[in-house]
C-alpha positions in Angstrom: 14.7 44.7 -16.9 17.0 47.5 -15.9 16.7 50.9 -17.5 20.3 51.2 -19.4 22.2 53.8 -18.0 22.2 57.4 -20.1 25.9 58.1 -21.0 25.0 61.7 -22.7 25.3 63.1 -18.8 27.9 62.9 -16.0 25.5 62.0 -14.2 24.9 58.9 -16.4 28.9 58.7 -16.7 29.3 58.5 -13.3 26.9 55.5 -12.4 29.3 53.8 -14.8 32.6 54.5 -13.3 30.9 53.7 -10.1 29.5 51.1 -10.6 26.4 51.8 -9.2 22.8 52.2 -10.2 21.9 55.2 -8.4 23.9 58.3 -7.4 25.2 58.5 -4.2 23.1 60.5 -0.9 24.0 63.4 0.8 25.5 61.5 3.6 27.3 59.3 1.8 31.4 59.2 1.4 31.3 60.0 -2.0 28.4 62.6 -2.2 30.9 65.4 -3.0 33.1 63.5 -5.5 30.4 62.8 -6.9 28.2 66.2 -7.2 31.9 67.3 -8.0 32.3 65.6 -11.3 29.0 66.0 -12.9 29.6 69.6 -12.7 32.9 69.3 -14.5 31.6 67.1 -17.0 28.8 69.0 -18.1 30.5 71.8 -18.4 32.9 69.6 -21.0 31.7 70.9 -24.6 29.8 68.1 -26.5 32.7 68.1 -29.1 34.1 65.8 -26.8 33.0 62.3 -26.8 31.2 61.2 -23.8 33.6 57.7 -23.6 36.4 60.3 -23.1 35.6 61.1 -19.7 36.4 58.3 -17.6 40.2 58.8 -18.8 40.4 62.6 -18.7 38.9 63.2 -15.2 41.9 61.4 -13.3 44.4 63.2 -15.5 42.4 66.4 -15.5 44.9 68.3 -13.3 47.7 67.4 -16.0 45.9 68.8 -19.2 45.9 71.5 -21.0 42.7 72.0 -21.8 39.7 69.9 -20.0 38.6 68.2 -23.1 39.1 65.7 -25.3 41.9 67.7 -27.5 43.5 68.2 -23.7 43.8 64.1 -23.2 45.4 63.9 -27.1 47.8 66.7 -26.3 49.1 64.7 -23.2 49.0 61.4 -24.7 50.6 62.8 -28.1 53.9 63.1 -24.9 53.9 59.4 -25.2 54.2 58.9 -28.7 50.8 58.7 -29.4 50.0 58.3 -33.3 46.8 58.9 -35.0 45.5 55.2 -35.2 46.5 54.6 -31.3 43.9 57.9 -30.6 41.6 56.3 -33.1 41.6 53.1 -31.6 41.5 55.3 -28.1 38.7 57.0 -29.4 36.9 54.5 -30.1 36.3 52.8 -27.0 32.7 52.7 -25.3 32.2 54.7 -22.3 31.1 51.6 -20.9 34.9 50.3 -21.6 36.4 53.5 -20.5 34.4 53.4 -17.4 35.5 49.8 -16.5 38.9 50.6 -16.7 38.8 53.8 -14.8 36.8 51.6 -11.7 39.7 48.6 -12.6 42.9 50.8 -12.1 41.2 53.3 -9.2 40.9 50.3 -7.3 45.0 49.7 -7.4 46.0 53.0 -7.1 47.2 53.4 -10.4 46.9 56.7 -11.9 49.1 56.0 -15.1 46.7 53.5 -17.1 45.5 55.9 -19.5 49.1 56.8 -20.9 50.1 53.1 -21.0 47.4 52.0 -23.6 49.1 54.0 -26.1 51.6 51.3 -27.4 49.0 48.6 -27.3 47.2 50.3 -29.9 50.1 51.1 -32.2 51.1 47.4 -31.8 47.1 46.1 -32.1 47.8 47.9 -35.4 50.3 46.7 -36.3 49.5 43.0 -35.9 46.1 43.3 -37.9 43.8 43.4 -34.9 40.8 46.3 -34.4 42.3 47.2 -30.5 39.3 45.9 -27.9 39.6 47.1 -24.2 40.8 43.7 -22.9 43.5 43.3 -26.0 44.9 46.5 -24.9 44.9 45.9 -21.3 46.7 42.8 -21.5 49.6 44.2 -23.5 50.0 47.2 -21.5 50.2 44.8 -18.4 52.7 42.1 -19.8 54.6 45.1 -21.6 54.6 43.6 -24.6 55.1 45.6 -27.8 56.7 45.2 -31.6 58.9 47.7 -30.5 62.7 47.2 -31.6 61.9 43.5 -32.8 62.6 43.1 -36.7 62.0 40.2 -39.1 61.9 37.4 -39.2 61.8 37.6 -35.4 58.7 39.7 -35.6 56.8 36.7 -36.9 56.8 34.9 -34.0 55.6 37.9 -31.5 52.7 39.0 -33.8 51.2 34.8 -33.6 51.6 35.4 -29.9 50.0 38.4 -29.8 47.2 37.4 -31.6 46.4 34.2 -30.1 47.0 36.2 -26.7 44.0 38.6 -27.8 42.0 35.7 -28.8 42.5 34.2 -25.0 40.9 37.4 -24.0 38.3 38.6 -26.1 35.0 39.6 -24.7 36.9 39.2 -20.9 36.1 41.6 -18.6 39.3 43.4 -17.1 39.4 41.2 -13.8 38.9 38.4 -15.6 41.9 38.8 -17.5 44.6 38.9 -14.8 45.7 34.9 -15.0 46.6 35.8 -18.4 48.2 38.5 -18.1 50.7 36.0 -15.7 50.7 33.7 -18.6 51.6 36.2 -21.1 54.3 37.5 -19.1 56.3 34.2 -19.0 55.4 33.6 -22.9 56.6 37.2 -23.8 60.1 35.7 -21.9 60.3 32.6 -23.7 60.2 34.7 -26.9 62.8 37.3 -25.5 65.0 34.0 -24.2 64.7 33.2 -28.2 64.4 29.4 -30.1 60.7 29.8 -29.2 59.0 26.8 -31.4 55.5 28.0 -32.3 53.7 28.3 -35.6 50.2 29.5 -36.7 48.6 26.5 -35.6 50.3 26.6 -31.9 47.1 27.7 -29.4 47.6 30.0 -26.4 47.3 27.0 -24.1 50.2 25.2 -26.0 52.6 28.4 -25.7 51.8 28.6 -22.1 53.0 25.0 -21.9 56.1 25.8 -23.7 57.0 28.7 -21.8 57.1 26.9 -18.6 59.0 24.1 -19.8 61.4 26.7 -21.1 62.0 28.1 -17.7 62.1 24.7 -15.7 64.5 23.3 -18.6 66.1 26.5 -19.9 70.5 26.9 -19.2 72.2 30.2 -19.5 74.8 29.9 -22.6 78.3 31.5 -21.7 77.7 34.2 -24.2 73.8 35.3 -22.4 76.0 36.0 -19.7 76.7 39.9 -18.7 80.2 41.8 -19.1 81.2 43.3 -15.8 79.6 47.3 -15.9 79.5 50.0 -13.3 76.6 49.8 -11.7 76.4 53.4 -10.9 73.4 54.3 -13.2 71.2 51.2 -10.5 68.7 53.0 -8.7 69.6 53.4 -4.9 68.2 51.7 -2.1 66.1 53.6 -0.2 67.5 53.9 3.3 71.0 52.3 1.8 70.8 49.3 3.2 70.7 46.3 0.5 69.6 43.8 3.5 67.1 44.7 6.3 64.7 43.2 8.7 60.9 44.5 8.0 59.1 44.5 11.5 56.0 44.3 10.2 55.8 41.7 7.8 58.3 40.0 9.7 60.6 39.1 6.6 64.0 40.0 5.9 64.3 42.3 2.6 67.1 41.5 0.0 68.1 44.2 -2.7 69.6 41.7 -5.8 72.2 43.7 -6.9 74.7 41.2 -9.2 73.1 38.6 -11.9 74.4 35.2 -9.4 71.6 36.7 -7.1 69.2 36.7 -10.5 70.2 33.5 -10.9 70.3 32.1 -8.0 66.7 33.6 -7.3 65.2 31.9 -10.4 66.8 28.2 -9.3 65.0 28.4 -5.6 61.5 30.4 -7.4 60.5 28.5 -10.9 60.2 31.7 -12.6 62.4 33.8 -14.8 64.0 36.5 -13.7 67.4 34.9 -13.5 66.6 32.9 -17.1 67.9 35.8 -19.1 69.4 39.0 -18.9 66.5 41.0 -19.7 65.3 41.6 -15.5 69.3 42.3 -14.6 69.8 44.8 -17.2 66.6 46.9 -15.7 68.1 47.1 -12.2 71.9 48.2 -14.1 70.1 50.8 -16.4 68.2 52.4 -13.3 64.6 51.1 -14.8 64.3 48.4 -11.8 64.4 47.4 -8.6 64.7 43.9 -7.8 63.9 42.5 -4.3 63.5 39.2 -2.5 61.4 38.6 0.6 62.5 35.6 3.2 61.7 34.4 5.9 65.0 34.4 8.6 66.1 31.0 8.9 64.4 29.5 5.5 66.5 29.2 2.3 63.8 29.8 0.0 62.1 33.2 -0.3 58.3 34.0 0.5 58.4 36.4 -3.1 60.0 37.9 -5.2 59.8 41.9 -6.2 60.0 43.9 -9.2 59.5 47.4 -9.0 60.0 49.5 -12.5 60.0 53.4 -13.0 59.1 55.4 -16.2 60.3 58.9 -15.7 59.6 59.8 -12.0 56.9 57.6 -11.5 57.8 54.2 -9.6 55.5 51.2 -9.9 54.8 47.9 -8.4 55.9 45.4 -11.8 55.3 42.1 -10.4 55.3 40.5 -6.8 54.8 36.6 -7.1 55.9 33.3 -4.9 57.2 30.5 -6.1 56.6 29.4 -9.4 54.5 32.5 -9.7 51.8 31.9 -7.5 50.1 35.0 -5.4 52.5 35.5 -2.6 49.6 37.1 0.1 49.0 40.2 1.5 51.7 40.8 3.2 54.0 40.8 0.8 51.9 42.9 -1.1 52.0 45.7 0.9 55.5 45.3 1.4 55.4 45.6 -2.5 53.6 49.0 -2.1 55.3 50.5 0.7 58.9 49.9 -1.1 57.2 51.3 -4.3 56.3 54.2 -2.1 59.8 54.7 -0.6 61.7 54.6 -3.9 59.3 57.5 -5.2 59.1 59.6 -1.9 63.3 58.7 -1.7 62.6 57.3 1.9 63.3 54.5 4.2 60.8 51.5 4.2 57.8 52.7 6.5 54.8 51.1 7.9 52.1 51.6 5.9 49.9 53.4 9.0 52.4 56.4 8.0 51.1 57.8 5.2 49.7 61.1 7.4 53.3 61.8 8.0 54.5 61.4 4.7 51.4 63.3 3.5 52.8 66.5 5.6 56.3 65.9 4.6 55.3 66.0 1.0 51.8 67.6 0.7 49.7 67.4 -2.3 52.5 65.3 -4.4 51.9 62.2 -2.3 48.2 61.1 -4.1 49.9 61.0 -7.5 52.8 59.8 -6.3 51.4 56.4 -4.9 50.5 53.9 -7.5 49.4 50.1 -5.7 49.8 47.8 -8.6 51.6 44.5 -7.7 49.4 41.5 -9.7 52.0 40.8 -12.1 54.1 37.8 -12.4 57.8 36.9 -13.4 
């Protein structure tokens, strides 16, 4: 039987986030990240929980102060209540550690700040906020947030047989239902959802698909013509462009027919409802398709959102939300990339130029996230 790991250290903190038994050699890649983090998180005071670490370190160049009451300063910024950083608080360091390994892995720097609703709206609904509970809400954005009674009804069942789906889940494990939720949390937004207390999370997945295989736009759902001014540009201006190395032909959906229209050859929703087309007019979304030249039907679709000045990967999926591949995943992340660095689509062996062209912005700048689903 293994030893368990001692969490009072960094060293002990680190085998956690690294998920690795020992501490890495002299010669090894991560020798001086390594050496370099047990020093700064010793030198932490021990008023600061030891589970606090995992979230502070990637943030550390953003706080205040390097401790814990540094981390609820920043995350106070995001509306932050007292029972979010009590529920925050009280994760293990073994949970904390987990995520920090989950998100490094993407890219994605921002986690931290994004489990703040989830644990107002885990709150809110009754539940004590788990790890996996508040990962899944974070990923499907789904909140209480503007949603009043009797409406409100309806989101809190989902959102409790949602964290029953996933409790005890590991964060990797939790991804296919993180799709799922995505296309339930639509079918609620699309409204006449038909689900009680008794309705499991199997059954609303069931109903959410019908909804968007069955569902017809009324007259009224459909948008007033607006100026389209505040829609984020396309980086290098061109709505419609060849990509040479994926080999697919780019389309920026710029009117709601496009939505539409990309909804009717896909099977998923972002052309069900006006909720994805009033992203891209507000300047909160990019929308994209992917196509091969010559095929009517596209390879994926793209969502990329932003939340102040960061831009993020949303969701890139095929048809009828299945993983579209690699390659347009990193087409994903390189036109994430060019809408924060306000460039043209690049190859992705270019990111020593765009280092020199923007120095030390471009590693918090990048954030590879595209597992999400329409």
């Amino acid at each position: 039987m293994k030893a368990p790991i001692d969490v009072s250290t960094g060293a002990g903190i680190y085998k956690l986030m690294a998920r690795r038994p020992r501490l890495p050699k002299a010669w090894e890649e991560d020798f001086a990240e390594c050496n370099a983090f047990i020093a700064w998180a010793d030198a932490i005071p021990d008023s600061t929980p030891r589970s606090l670490l995992p979230m502070i370190w990637p943030l550390r160049d953003r706080l205040e102060y390097q401790d814990g009451g540094g981390l609820n300063g920043y995350l106070k910024g995001f509306g932050m209540s007292k029972r979010a950083w009590k529920a925050i608080s009280a994760l293990s360091a073994e949970d904390t550690a987990q995520a920090y390994g989950y998100f490094r892995a993407l890219g994605d720097s921002t986690w931290v700040s994004r489990l703040v609703g989830p644990a107002d709206t885990l709150k809110d609904v009754g539940l004590n906020a788990s790890l996996a509970q508040m990962f899944v809400l974070a990923e499907a954005e789904i909140s209480l947030e503007g949603i009043s009674a009797p409406y409100d009804a309806d989101w809190k069942m989902m959102i409790r047989a949602l964290c029953a789906e996933v409790e005890g889940k590991a964060l990797a494990d939790c991804r296919e239902v993180v799709a799922q939720a995505i296309v339930v949390r639509d079918y609620l937004q699309g409204g006449d959802a038909d689900i009680s207390p008794s309705t499991t999370w199997q059954q609303m997945c069931e109903l959410s698909q019908h909804w968007v295989e069955t569902v017809e736009l009324d007259e009224d759902d459909l948008p007033a013509p607006v100026q389209q001014d505040t829609a984020a540009a396309t980086p290098g201006g061109d709505d419609v462009f060849p990509d040479p190395e994926s080999g697919f032909l780019v389309h920026r959906l710029r009117v709601f027919e496009e939505f539409v229209r990309e909804s009717d050859l896909m099977g998923h929703c972002i052309g069900r409802s006006t909720n994805y087309f009033n992203k891209h007019v507000n300047g909160t979304g990019a929308f994209y398709s992917f196509r091969i030249p010559g095929q009517e039907r596209p390879v994926a679709t793209l969502e990329l959102g932003v939340v102040g000045e960061a831009w993020r990967v949303c969701q890139c999926r095929g048809p009828s939300n299945r993983d579209p591949g690699e390659a347009s995943h990193t087409l994903a992340n390189r036109l994430r990339d060019a809408h924060q660095l306000g460039l043209s689509v690049c190859s992705s062996v270019n990111y020593e130029v765009l280092d020199r062209s923007v120095g030390s912005r471009l590693p918090t700048m990048l954030d590879n996230t595209s597992s999400r689903y329409f």
